[in-house]
Residue, then its C-alpha position, 0 to 999 in steps of 0.5 A: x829392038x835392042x834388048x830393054x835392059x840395054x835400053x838407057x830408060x831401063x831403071x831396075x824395072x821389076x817387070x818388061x813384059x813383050x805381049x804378042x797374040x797371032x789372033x788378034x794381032x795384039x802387040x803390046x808392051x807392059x812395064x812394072x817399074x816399081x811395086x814398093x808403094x802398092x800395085x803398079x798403076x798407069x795408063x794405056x797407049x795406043x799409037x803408031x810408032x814407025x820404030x818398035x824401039x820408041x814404044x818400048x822407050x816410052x813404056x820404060x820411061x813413061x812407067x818410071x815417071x808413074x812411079x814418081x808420079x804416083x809416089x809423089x801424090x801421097x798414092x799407095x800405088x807403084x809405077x806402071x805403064x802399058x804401050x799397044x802398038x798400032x798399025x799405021x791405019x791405028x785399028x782397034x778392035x775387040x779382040x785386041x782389047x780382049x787380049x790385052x785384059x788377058x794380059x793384064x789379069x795374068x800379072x795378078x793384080x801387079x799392073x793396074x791399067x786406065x786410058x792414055x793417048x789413044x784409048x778411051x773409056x769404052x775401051x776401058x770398059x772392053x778391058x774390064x770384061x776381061x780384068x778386074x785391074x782396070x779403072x777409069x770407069x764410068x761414073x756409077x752415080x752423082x759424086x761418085x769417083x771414076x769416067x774420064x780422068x782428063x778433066x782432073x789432070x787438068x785441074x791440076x795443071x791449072x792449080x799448079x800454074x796459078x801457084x806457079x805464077x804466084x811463086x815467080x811472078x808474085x802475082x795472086x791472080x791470073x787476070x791478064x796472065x798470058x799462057x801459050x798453050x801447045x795442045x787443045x785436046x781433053x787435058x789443054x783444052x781443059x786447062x784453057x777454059x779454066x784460065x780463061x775462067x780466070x782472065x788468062x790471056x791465051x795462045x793456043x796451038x795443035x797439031x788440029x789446026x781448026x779445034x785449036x781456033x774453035x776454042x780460041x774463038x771460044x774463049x777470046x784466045x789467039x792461035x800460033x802454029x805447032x811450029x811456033x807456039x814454043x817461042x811465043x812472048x809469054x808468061x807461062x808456056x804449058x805444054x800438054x801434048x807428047x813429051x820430048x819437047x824441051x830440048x836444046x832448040x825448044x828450051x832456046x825458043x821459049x820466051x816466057x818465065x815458066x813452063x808449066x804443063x801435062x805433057x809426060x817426059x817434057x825434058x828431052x834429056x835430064x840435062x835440060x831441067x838444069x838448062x830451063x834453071x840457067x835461063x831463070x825459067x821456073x819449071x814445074x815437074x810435069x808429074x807432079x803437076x800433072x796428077x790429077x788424072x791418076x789420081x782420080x783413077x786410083x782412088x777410083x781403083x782402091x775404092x772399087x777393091x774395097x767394095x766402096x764408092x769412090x768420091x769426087x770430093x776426095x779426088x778433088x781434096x787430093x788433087x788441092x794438094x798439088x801447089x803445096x808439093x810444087x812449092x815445096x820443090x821450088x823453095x827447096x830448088x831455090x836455097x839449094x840451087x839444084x833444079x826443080x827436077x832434080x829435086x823432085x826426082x829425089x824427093x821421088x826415089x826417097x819415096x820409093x825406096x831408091x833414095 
């Protein structure tokens, strides 16, 4: 693994932490982007990398995009992520978790941690015993805010591809919208049962094969290969699966008016968001659509720290902002001629400080 600060991801991170514990076996990397908004917040994830550099890329690039994030949902919160490296048979034990919360409560309250790819609420819980820095908690009681942020990320996603479908295809419905879906996990299977709600036409794919025909069977969808849902004739493609999927070959697949989708770091290079513009396809920033899971953790965090309950009604009242800050991007996008994800980027760094 090449020295961080030599990583290209590395973006005047104020915090790369390597943490090692022989007892557990825990490995991990904790990257604080930026604290200038409030404590740094973003999730865990848990995952196999075959090369330790690709965990301590995404751990720089993911921890970037939460401060974009999280600035950019109006949250008093910074940008911070953590990567626990798994081993190929991906064991996770009590020990590691408590490691980890140890690792966490050392930074005194700079990172704030939650669920990503690969952990899971109780996991949380585990991490909680050893770390008051922690959210997406189970739900205390009826209205209260927190428990899986899942079905919140998709809430929004699903706003910002009807406002999406709105602004470029000027439609003010989805009955009949074709979306091909890449991912049928918690986030794209919420996602598709909402569009299905709506009448969307749907394609589905994932890399579990059977789960992707169960919901198709259960919402009147189709299904395509991992291999071929990017080329699908559609109108919207969502992408809600691992990032890194719009790169020269994926962007020259596609065959749809709008990308819209949950998957983090969707552009496989800053050049591709220019490249989505020059074919006339309308892109929405994945972390800006994608919010409502952070979102619901952080208000869940700030209410817990202020020694109130955390609502739901406020969480989805915030999570209802995103299409208007998604339009926003699009109209300044379009008199300027700069790309949809330039635009946010720089609505984003203004924010934290680094405009």
């Amino acid at each position: 693994m090449t020295a961080f600060w030599a990583e290209p991801d590395f973006d005047a991170h104020e915090l790369v932490q390597l943490v090692h514990d022989r007892a557990s076996g825990l490995t991990a990397i904790i990257a604080v982007h930026s604290t200038h908004c409030g404590p740094s917040a973003g999730g865990t994830r848990f995952w196999h990398y075959s090369d330790p550099a690709g965990a301590m890329r995404d751990a720089l690039r993911l921890s970037r995009g939460m401060s974009y994030k999280n600035a950019m949902a109006g949250l008093p919160m910074g940008g911070g992520k953590a990567v626990i490296l798994a081993d190929e048979q991906r064991i996770k034990t009590p020990e590691m978790l408590a490691a980890f919360g140890d690792a966490v409560e050392g930074l005194g309250g700079r990172y704030v941690t939650a669920e990503d790819v690969g952990i899971t609420e109780a996991d949380m819980v585990a991490v909680s015993q050893r770390t008051a820095h922690v959210s997406g908690l189970p739900v205390t009681g009826a209205g209260s805010a927190g428990g899986d942020p899942g079905p919140f990320t998709a809430y929004g996603i699903y706003l910002g591809i009807k406002a999406a479908v709105a602004h470029k295809l000027g439609k003010d419905s989805l009955s009949g919208v074709h979306v091909a879906v890449q991912g049928t996990g918690s986030v794209g299977g919420g996602v598709a049962r909402l569009l299905a709600r709506d009448g969307a036409k749907l394609t589905l794919a994932d890399i579990n094969a059977a789960r992707a025909a169960s919901l198709a069977a259960e919402l009147g969808g189709v299904t395509a290969s991992t291999d071929g849902i990017m080329a699908t004739p559609c109108d919207v493609f969502s992408p809600n699966a691992l990032g890194a999927i719009l790169d020269d070959e994926g962007i020259a697949a596609l065959d749809c008016a709008i990308v819209a989708g949950g998957a983090n770091n969707q552009l496989a290079k800053p050049q591709h968001g220019a490249n989505l513009a020059a074919r006339g396809i309308l892109y929405a920033p994945d972390y800006v659509i994608n919010a409502g899971g952070i979102i619901s953790v952080a208000t869940e965090y700030l209410a817990r720290r202020d020694g109130r309950t955390g609502d739901i009604a406020e969480v989805n009242a915030l999570v209802a902002q995103i299409p208007g800050r998604l339009e926003a991007i699009w109209q300044e996008s379009d008199s300027s001629g700069v790309s949809a994800d330039v635009v946010a980027d720089r609505m984003a760094q203004k924010l934290i400080g680094r405009g």
